[in-house]
C-alpha positions as CSV (number, residue, x, y, z in Angstrom):
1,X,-79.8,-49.7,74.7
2,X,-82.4,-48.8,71.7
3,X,-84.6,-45.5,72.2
4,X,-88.2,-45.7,71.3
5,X,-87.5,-44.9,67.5
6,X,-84.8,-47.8,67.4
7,X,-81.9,-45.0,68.0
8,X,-78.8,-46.6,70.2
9,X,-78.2,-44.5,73.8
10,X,-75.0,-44.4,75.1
11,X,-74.0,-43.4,78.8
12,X,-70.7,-42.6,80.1
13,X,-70.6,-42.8,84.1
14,X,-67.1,-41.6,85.8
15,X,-66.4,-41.9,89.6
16,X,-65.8,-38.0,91.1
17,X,-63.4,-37.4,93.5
18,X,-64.7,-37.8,96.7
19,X,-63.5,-34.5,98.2
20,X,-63.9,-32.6,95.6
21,X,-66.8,-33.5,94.5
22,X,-68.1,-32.7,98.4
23,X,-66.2,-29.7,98.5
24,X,-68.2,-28.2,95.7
25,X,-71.5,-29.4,96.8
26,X,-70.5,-27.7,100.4
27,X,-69.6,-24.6,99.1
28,X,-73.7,-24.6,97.6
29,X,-74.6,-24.2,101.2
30,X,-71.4,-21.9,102.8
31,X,-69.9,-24.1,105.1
32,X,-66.5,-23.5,106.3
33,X,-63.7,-25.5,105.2
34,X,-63.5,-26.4,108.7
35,X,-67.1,-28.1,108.6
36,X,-66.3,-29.5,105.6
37,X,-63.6,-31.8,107.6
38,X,-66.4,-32.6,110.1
39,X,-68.4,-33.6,107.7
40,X,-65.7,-35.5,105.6
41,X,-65.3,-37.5,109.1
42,X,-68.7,-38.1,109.7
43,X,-69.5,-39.4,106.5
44,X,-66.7,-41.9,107.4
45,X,-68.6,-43.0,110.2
46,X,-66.6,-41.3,112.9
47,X,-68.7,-40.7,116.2
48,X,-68.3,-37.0,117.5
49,X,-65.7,-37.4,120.1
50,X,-63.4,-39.0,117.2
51,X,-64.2,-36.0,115.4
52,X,-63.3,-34.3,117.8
53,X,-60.2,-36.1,118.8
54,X,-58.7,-36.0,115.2
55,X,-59.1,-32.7,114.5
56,X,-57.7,-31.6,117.8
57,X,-61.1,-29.4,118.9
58,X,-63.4,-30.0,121.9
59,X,-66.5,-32.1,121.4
60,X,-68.5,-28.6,121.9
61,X,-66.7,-27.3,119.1
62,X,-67.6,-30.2,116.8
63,X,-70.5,-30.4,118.3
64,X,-71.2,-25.9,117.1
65,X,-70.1,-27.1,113.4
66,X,-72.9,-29.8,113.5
67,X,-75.4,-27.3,114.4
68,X,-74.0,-24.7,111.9
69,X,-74.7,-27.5,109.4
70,X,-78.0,-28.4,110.1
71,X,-78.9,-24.5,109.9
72,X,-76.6,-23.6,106.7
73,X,-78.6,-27.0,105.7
74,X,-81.9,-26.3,106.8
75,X,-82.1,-30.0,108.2
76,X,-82.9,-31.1,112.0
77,X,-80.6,-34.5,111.8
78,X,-77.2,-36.3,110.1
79,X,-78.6,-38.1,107.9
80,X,-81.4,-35.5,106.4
81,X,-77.9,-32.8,105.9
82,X,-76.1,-35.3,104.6
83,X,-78.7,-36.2,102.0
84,X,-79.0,-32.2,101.4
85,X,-75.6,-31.4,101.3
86,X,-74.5,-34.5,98.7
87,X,-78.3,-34.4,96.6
88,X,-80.2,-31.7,97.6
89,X,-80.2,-28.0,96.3
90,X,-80.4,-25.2,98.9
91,X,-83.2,-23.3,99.4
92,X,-85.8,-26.5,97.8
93,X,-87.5,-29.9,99.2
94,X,-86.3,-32.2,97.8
95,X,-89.3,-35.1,98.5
């Protein structure tokens, strides 16, 4: 690409690993490694009860770690902590 005063731009993009990358933007907020695995499952698309089921811990349980999210978070759904946790900074709106 040329810049406005004909100077070439470069950009270098690498791919982060997925857990750590997540990891680190967790820790931002203090969750628990434990929520960190619910999350980690949710953003695979697992419903609850398979949380729940594959990391051997009631729904309620699963269920608590959701709700510790959305407060650590300071969201009210999945999607808006998901955004907060992976984009977001804690403690701003980011609109």
């Amino acid at each position: 690409m040329s810049g406005p005063s004909g100077l070439f731009i470069g950009v270098s993009v690498e791919r982060a690993k997925p857990e750590r990358s997540l990891t680190s933007a967790a820790a931002r907020f203090g969750v628990s490694p434990r929520e960190v695995q619910v999350l980690t499952l949710i953003l695979d698309g697992r419903q609850l009860n398979e949380v729940a089921e594959q990391l051997r811990i009631a729904s309620s349980t699963v269920q608590d770690h959701v709700e510790s999210l959305f407060h650590k978070t300071d969201t009210e759904n999945r999607s808006g902590m998901i955004a907060r946790i992976l984009i977001g900074r804690p403690g701003h709106d980011d609109d």
